[in-house]
ZAPASE-163196 format. One line per 5 residues: their letters; for each residue x, y, z of N, C-alpha, C. Coordinates in steps of 0.05 Angstrom, whole numbers. Layout:
N
a	X Y Z X Y Z X Y Z; ...
***
This chain:
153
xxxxx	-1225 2195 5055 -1215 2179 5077 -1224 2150 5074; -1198 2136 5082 -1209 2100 5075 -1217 2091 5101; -1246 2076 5111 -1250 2072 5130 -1254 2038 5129; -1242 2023 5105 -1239 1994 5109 -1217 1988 5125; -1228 1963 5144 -1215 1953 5157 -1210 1930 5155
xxxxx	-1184 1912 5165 -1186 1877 5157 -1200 1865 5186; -1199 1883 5213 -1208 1870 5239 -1228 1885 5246; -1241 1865 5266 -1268 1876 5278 -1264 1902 5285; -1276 1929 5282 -1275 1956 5293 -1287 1954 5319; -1279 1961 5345 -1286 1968 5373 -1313 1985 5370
xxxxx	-1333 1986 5389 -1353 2012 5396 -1340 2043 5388; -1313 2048 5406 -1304 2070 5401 -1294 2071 5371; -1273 2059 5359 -1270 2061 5335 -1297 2061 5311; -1308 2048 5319 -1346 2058 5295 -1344 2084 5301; -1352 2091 5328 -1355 2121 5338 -1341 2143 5339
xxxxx	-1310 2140 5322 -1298 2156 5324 -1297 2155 5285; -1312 2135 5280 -1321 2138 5246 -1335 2158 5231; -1354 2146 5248 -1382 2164 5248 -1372 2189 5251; -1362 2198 5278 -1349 2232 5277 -1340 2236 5253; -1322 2232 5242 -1310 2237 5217 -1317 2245 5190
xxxxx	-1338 2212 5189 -1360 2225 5169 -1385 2251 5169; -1388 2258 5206 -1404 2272 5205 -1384 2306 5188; -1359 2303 5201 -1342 2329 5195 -1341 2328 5169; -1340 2300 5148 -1337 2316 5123 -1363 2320 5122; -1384 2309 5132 -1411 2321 5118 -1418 2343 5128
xxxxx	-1417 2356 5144 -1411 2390 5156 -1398 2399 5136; -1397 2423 5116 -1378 2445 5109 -1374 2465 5114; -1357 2482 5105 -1357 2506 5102 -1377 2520 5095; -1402 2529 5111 -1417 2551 5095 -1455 2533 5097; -1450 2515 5114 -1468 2489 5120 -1483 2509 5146
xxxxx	-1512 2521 5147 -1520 2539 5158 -1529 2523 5185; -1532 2535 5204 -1530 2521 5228 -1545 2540 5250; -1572 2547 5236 -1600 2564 5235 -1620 2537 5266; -1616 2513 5253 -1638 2498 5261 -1624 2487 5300; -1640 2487 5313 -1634 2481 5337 -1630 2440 5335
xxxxx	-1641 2430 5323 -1644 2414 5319 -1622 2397 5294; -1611 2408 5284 -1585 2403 5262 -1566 2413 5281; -1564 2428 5299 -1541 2438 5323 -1534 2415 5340; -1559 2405 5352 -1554 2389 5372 -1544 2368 5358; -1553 2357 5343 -1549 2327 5331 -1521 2329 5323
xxxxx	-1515 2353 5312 -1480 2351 5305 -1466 2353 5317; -1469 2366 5352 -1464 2360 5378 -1454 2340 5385; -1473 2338 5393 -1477 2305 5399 -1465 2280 5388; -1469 2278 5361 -1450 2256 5346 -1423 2269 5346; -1409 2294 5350 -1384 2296 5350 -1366 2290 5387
xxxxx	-1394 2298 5409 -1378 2291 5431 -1390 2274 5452; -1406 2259 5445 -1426 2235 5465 -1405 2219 5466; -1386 2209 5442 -1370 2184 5447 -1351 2186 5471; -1338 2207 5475 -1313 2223 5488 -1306 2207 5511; -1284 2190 5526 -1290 2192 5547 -1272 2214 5571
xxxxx	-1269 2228 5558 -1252 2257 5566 -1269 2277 5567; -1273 2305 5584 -1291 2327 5575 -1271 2340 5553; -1285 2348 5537 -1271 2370 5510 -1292 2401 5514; -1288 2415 5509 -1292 2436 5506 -1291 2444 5473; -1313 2454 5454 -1310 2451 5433 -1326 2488 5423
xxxxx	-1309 2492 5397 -1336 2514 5389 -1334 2508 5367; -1358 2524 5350 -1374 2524 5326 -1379 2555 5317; -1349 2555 5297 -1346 2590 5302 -1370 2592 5262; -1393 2611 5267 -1398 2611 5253 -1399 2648 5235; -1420 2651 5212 -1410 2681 5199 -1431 2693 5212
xxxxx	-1436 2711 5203 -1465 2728 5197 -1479 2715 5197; -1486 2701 5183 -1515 2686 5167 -1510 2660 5188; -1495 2655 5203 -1499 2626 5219 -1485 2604 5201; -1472 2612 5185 -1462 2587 5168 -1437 2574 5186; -1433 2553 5184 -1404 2543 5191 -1381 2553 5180
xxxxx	-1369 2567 5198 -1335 2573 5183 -1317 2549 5192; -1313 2542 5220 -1308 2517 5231 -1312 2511 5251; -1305 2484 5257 -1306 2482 5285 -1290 2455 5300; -1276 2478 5321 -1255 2469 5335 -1258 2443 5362; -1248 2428 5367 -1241 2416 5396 -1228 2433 5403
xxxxx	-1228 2466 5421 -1208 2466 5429 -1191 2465 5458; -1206 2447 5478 -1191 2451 5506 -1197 2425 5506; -1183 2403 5525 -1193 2378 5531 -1179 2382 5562; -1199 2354 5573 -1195 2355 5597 -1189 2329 5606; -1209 2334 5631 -1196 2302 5646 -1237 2300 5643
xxxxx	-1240 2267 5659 -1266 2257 5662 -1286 2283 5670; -1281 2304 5688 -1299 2316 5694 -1281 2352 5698; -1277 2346 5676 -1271 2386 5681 -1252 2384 5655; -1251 2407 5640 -1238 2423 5624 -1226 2451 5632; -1201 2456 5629 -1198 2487 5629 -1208 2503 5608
xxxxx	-1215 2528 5604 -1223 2538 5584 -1208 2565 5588; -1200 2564 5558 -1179 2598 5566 -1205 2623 5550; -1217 2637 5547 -1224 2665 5541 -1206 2669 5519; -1185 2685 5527 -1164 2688 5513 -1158 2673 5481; -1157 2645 5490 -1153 2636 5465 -1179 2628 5445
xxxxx	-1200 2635 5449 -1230 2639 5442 -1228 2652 5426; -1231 2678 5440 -1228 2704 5421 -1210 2710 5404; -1180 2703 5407 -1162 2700 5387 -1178 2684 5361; -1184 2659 5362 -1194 2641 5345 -1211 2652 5325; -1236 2670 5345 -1252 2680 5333 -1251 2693 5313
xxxxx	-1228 2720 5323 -1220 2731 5314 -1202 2731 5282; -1182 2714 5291 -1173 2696 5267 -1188 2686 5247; -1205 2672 5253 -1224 2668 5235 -1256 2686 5214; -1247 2704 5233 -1266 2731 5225 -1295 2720 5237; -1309 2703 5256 -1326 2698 5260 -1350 2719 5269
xxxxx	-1362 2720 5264 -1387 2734 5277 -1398 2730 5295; -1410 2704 5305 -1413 2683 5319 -1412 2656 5326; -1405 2655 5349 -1402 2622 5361 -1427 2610 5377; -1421 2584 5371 -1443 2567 5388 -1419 2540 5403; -1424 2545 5434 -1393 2525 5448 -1414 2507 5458
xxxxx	-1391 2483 5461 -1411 2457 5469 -1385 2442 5482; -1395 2429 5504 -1384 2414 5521 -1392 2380 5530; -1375 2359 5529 -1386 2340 5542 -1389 2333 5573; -1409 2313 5585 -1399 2310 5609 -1398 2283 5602; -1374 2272 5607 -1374 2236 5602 -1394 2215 5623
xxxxx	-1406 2239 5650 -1418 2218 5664 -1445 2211 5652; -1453 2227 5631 -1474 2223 5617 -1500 2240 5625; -1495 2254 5645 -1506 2268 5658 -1506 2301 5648; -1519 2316 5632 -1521 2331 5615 -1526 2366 5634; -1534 2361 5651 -1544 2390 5672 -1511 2403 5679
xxxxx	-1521 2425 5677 -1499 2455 5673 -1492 2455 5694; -1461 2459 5700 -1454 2456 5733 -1449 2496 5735; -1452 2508 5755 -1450 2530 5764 -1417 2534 5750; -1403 2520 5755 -1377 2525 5734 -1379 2526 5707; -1398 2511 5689 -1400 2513 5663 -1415 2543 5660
xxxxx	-1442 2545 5678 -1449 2566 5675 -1431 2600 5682; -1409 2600 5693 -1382 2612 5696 -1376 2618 5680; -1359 2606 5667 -1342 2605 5634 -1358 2612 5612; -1382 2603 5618 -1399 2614 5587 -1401 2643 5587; -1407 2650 5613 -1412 2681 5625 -1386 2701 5612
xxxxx	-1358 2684 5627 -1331 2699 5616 -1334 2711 5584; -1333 2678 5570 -1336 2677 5548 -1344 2699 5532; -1376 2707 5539 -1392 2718 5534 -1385 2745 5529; -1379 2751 5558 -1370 2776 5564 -1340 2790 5546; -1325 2768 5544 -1294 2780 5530 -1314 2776 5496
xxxxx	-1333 2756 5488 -1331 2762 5454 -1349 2786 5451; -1363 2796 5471 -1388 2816 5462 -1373 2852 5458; -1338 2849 5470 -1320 2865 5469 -1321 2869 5434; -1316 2837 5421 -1306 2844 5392 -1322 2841 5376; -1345 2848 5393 -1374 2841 5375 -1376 2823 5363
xxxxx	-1379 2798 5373 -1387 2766 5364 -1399 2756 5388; -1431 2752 5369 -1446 2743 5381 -1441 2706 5392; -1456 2700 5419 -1457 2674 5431 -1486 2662 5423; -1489 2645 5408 -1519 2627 5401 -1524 2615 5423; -1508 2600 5429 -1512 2576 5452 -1485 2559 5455
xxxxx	-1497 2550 5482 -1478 2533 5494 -1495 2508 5497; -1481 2485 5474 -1498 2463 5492 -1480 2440 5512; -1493 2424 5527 -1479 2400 5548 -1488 2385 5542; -1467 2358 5525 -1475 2339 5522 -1470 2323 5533; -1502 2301 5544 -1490 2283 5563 -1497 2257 5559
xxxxx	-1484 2238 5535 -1503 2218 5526 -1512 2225 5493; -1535 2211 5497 -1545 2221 5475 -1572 2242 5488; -1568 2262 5504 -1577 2276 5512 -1563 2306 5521; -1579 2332 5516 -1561 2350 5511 -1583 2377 5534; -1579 2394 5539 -1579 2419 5555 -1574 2445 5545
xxxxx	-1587 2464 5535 -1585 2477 5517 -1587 2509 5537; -1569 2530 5530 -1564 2551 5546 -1582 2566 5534; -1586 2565 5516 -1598 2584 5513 -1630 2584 5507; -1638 2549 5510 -1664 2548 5516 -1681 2545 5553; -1658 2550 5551 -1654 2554 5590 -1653 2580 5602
xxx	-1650 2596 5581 -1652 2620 5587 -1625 2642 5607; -1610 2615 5603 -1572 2628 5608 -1560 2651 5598; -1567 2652 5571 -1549 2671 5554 -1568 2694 5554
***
C-alpha cells in the first residue's frame, strides 16, 4: 500500500494510516495470547472512529488470528449488533474463538448495561457452536475496559 502523499495529511487521515499499517502488521496466525498485544491492537484499530463500530477478532484454537472484522457500525453512541450474523461469521470461518471490541466515541470507556446485554446474547448463541468468548473490550480513547478482567464473561 502507497501511503505518499503530495498534501498535508489531516489527524484522521495519519490515523486511519496507522490502522492500516497496524492490519498488515497483524496476520494470519499472529497469536493473540497476551492481554496487552489485544488491547493495543484494539485500540489503534478503533480510538480514531468517530462512529461506534462493533468489531470481532475471530481467532483458532491456539488464539491465533484468523481475522478480524468491523462488523456492525453505528451512529455516535449505539451500534446494532445482530447474534445471527456473528455466528454465521464464526462459523464460516471455522473459528474457535472470538474476542469483540467496541468503541465509545465519547471517550468514555465504562460498559453500558446494553453492551453488557449483547455480550451476554452473543455469548450465549456461540457457546451453542462451541466457540469460545475471550473478551470483550470498550474502547474509549486511548483507554479501554476489559470484560473479562471485570469479571463479565
Amino acid at each position: 500500500m502507497n501511503y505518499v502523499t503530495t498534501s498535508p495529511m489531516t489527524a484522521r487521515e495519519v490515523l486511519e494510516v496507522a490502522s492500516n499499517l497496524l492490519t498488515e502488521k497483524y496476520k494470519r496466525g499472529d497469536v493473540f495470547t497476551s492481554p496487552e498485544i489485544t488491547r493495543q491492537f484494539l485500540t489503534d484499530k478503533l480510538t480514531h472512529l468517530e462512529h461506534e463500530v462493533f468489531a470481532v477478532v475471530f481467532l483458532d484454537a491456539q488464539n491465533r488470528l484468523i481475522e478480524y472484522q468491523e462488523m456492525f457500525r453505528g451512529t455516535i453512541d449505539g451500534a446494532a449488533v445482530y447474534p445471527r450474523e456473528v455466528v454465521k461469521e464464526a462459523l464460516r470461518l471455522n473459528a474457535a474463538a472470538v474476542i469483540f471490541a467496541h468503541n465509545h466515541p465519547s471517550g468514555i470507556p465504562e460498559p453500558s448495561q446494553a453492551d453488557r446485554s449483547i455480550t451476554d446474547r452473543l455469548s450465549q448463541a456461540l457457546r451453542l457452536v462451541d466457540i469460545r468468548v475471550v473478551d470483550h473490550l470498550v474502547i474509549g480513547g486511548q483507554y479501554s475496559v476489559s470484560f473479562a478482567e471485570r469479571g463479565y464473561l
